[in-house]
C-alpha positions in Angstrom: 21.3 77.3 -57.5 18.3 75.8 -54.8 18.0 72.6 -53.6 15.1 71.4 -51.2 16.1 69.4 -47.7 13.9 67.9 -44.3 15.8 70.4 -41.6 15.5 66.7 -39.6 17.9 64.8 -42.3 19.9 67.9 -42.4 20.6 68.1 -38.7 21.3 64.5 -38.3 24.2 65.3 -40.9 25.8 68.4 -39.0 25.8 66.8 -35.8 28.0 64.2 -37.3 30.4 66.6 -38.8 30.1 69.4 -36.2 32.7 67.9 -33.6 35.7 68.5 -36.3 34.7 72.4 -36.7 37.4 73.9 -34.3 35.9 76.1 -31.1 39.2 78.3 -31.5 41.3 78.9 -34.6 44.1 81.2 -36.3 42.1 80.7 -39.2 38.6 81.3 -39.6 37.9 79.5 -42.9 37.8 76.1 -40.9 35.2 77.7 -38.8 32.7 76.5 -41.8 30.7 73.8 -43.5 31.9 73.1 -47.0 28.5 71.8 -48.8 29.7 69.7 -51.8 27.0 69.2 -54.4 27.0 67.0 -57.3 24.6 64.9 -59.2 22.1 65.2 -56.3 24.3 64.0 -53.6 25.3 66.5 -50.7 28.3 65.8 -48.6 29.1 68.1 -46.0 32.9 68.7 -44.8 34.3 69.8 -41.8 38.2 70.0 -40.8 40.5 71.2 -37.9 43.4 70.0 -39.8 43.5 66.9 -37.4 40.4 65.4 -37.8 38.9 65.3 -40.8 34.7 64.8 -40.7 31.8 64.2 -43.9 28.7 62.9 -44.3 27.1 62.7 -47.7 23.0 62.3 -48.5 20.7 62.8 -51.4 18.7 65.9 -52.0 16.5 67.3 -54.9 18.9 70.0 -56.2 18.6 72.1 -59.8 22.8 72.1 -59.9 25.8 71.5 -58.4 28.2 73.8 -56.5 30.3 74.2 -53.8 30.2 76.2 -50.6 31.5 77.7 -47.2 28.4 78.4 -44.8 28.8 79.6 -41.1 29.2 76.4 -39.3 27.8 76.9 -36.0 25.0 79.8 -37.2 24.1 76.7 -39.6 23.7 74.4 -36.8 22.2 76.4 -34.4 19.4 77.6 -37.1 18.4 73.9 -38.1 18.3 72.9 -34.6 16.1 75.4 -33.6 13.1 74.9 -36.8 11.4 72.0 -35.5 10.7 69.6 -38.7 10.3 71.0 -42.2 11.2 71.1 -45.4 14.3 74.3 -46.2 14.7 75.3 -49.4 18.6 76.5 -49.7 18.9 79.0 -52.5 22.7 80.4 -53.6 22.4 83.7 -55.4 25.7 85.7 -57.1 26.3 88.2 -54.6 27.4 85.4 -52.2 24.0 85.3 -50.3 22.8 82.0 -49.0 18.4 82.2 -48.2 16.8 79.8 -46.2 12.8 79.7 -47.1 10.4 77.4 -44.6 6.7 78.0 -44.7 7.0 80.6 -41.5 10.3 82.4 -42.2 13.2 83.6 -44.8 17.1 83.7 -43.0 19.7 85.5 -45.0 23.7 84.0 -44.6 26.8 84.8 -46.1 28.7 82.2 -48.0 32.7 81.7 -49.7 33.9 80.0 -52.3 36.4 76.9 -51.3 39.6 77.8 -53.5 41.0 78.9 -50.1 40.1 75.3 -47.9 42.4 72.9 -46.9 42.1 69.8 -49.1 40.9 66.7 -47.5 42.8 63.2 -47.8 40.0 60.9 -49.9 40.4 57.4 -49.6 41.3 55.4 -51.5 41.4 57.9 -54.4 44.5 59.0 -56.0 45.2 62.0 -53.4 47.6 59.4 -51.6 49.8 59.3 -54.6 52.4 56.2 -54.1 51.6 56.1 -50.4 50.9 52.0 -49.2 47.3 52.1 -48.5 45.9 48.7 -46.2 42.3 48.4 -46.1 40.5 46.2 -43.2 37.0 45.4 -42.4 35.8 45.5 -38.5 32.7 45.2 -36.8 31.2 48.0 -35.5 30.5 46.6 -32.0 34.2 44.9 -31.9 35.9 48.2 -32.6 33.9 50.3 -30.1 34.3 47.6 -27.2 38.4 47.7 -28.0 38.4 51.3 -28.0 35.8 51.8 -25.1 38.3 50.0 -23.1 41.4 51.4 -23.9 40.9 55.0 -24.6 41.0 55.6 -20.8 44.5 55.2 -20.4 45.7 57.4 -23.2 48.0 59.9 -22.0 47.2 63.2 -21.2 50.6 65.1 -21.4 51.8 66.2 -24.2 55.5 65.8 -23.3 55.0 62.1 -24.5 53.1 62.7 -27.8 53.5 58.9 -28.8 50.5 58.0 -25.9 48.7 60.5 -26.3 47.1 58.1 -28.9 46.0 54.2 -29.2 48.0 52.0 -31.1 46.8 49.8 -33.6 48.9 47.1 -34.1 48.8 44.3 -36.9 50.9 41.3 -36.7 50.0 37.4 -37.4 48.3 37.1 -34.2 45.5 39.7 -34.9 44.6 43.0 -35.0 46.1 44.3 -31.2 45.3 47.9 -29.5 47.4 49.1 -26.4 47.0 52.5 -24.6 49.1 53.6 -21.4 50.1 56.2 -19.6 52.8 55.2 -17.5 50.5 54.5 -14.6 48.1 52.2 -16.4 47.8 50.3 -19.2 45.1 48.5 -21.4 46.0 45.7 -24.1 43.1 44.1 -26.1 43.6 41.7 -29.5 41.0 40.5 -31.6 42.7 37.0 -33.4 40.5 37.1 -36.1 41.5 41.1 -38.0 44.6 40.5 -39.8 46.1 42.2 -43.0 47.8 39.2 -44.3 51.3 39.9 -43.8 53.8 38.9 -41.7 55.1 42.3 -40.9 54.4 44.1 -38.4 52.6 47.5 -38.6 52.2 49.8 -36.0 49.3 52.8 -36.4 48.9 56.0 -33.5 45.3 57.3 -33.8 45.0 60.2 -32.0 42.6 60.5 -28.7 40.5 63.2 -30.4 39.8 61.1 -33.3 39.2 57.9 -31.3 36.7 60.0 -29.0 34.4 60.7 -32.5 35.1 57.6 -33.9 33.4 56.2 -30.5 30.4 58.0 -30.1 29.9 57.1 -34.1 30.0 53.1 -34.0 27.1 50.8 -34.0 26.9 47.2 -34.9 27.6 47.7 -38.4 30.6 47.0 -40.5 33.4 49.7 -40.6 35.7 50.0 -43.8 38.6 51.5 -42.3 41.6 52.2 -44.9 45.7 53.0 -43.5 48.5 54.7 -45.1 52.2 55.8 -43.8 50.0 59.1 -42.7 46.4 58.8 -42.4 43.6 56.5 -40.9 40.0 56.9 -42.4 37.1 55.3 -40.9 33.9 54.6 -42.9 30.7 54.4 -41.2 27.2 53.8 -43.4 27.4 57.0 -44.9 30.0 59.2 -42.3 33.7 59.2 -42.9 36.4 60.6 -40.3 39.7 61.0 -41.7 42.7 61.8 -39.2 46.6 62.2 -39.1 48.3 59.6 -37.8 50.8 60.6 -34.8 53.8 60.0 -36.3 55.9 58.8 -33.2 57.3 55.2 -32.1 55.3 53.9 -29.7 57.3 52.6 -26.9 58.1 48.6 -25.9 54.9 48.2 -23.9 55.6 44.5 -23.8 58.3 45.3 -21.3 56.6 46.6 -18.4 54.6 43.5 -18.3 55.9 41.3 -15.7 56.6 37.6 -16.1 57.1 37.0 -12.9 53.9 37.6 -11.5 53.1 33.6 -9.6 50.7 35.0 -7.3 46.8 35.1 -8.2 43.9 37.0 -7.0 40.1 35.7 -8.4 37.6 38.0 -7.5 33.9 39.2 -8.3 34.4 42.1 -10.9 31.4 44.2 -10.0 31.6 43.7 -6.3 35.3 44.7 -5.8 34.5 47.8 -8.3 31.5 48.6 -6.2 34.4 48.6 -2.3 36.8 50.6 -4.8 34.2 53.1 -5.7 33.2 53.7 -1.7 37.0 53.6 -0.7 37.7 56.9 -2.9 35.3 58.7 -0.5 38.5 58.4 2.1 41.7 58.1 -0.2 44.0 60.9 0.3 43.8 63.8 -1.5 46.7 64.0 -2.9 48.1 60.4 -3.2 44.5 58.9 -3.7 46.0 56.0 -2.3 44.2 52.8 -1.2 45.5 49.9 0.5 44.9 46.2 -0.5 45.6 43.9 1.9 45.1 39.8 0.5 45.8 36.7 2.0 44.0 33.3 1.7 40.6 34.1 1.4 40.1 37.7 2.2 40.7 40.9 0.2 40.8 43.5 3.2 40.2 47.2 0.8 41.0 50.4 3.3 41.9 54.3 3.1 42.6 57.3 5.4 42.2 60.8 4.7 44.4 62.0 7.7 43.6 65.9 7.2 39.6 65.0 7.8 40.1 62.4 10.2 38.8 59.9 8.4 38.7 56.3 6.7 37.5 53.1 5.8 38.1 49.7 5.4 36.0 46.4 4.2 37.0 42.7 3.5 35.6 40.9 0.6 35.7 36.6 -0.1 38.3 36.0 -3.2 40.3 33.0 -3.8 43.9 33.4 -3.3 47.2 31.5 -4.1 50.0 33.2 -2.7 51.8 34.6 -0.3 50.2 37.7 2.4 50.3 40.7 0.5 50.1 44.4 0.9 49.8 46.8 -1.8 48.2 49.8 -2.9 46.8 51.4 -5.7 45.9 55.2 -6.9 42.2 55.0 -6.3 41.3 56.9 -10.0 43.5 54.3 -11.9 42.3 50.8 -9.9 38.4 52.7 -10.2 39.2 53.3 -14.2 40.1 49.7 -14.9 37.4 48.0 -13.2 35.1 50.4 -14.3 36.1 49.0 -18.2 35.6 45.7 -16.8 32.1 45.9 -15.9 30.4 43.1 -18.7 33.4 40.9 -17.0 32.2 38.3 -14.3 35.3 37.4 -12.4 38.5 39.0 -12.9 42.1 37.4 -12.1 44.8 39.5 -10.4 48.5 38.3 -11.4 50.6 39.8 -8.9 54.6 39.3 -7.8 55.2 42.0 -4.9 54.0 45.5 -3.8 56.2 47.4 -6.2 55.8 45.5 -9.0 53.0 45.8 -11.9 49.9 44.0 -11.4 48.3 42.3 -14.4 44.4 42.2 -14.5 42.4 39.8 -17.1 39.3 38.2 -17.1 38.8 34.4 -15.7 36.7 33.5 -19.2 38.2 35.7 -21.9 36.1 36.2 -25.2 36.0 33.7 -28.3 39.3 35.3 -30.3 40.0 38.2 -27.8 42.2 38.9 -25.2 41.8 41.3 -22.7 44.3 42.4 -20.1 44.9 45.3 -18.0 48.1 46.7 -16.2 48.3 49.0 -13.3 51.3 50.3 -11.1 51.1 50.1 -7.2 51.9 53.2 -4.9 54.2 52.9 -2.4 52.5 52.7 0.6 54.0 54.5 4.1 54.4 51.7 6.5 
């Protein structure tokens, strides 16, 4: 069997699907490509058993068949040929030939009896599972994720975070990450599945990350059961496992109390956070915000260096005199997601209590709001 392919078309296809073939495995058959051939369409699978990567095209082939091919020998070999046309020919004795005008490569190949079997959706693989289907755009879903993927946690103890929630209910389409220390919440008003319950979805951090890097301004199918999320992209699909946790009451750690506000220039207090971390202690990386009518005062001290810094910005203030401080990495995350925002409004109550952080003109059907735990600071 031969089919004829521009190594160009070819390589944009791989690097889609490449990111799900494992770097380390117990079992080496996921360290491959399956090629899929029918009717002159190519789709090319990859799997780590979380995520779930293919990407189909249309070639000039004499047959169909399917194959396992040497994932990152593939790759590297396409890469590396510049633009031309490879002829691919499959002979019996489980030899896979590569032919360009200037050379001839020789691989080994498997048959796919042995590879895991990949959710399709919405096929019948689901069996009775409740499938939901939703369409997003592109640019929507990458700016929620983009700023909420930053405060997934990291620890494993707590496998729920470790993973964005999508949330349905009649008010929209909502996602929250946190990780104790800081936390993102964004809703788009105008994504809803028509239903009054609600439903609760953990995509997984890995999955998210691809899913990211894969978005553009175009339309994205994405389909939902008890188990599994796909995402369709023009003609890239990632399919992943849900984590099946409950994700906690993140509605409780945002304070209600919080009567004092903060309005400040969002690029210009991200720009004093950003030289502040030069001085923040190395351990704590605490920095110290000090408010009062009209004056944000930012300042940190690295005692072992001798060292430190402080600078007073203009804000607007109502409230009492306030001193609080932050972890410089977390405040420096969440106003580094914050960037397209002109003004930001800080909500805060006291210096041990959660501080809310939202934009002064929010978007037409989104809201946007951040949460961040103080330090204690040594007085």
């Amino acid at each position: 069997m031969e089919f004829k392919v521009n190594s160009k078309e070819l390589e944009k296809h791989l690097n889609r699907v490449i990111p799900a073939i494992p770097s380390r495995t117990p079992m080496p058959i996921l360290e491959n490509f399956l090629f899929d051939i029918k009717d002159g369409l190519l789709t090319i699978y990859a799997t780590d058993l979380e995520i779930s990567l293919k990407s189909s095209f249309g070639i000039a082939a004499d047959g169909d068949i399917d194959a396992l091919i040497p994932a990152k020998l593939l790759h590297n070999v396409v890469r590396a040929l510049g633009d031309t046309s490879i002829n691919f020919e499959f002979t019996e004795n489980g030899k896979l030939i590569l032919k360009t005008d200037n050379g001839v490569y020789t691989l080994s190949f498997l048959g796919t009896a042995d590879y895991p079997e990949i959710p399709d959706f919405p096929g019948d693989k689901l069996g009775s599972e409740e499938l939901q289907e939703l369409i997003i755009n592109g640019e929507d879903l990458k700016s929620a994720l983009d700023k909420s993927v930053f405060a997934i946690a990291k620890e494993e103890m707590r496998p729920a975070l470790t993973g964005v929630l999508f949330e349905f209910s009649d008010e929209g389409l909502r996602f929250v990450a946190t990780d104790g220390h800081r936390l993102a919440n964004i809703i788009y008003k105008k994504y809803k599945l028509g239903e009054e319950e609600k439903k609760r979805y953990i995509v997984p951090e890995r999955a998210v990350s691809v899913v990211i890097k894969a978005l553009d301004e175009k339309d994205v199918k994405i389909y939902l059961s008890a188990t599994h999320i796909s995402f369709v992209m023009n003609d890239m699909e990632l399919i992943t496992r849900l984590i099946a946790q409950k994700y906690p009451d993140y509605s409780a750690v945002i304070p209600l109390e919080n009567e004092f506000t903060m309005k400040i220039d969002a690029n210009v207090i991200l720009d004093v956070v950003k030289r502040m971390m030069f001085f923040s202690i190395s351990g704590t990386k605490k920095i110290k915000f000090s408010i009062s009518e009209s004056k944000l005062e930012i300042s940190a001290e690295d005692i072992d260096r001798g060292a430190s810094a402080d600078e007073t910005l203009e804000c607007e203030y109502n409230g009492e005199p306030l001193d609080i401080g932050f972890n410089s990495m977390y405040i420096n995350d969440i106003l580094s997601h914050l960037t397209s925002e002109k003004e930001l409004i800080f909500n805060l109550h006291s210096p041990t209590k959660a501080v809310v952080i939202t934009p002064v003109e929010q978007k037409e059907d989104v809201e946007l709001m951040m949460l961040i735990m103080p330090v204690r600071l040594n007085n």
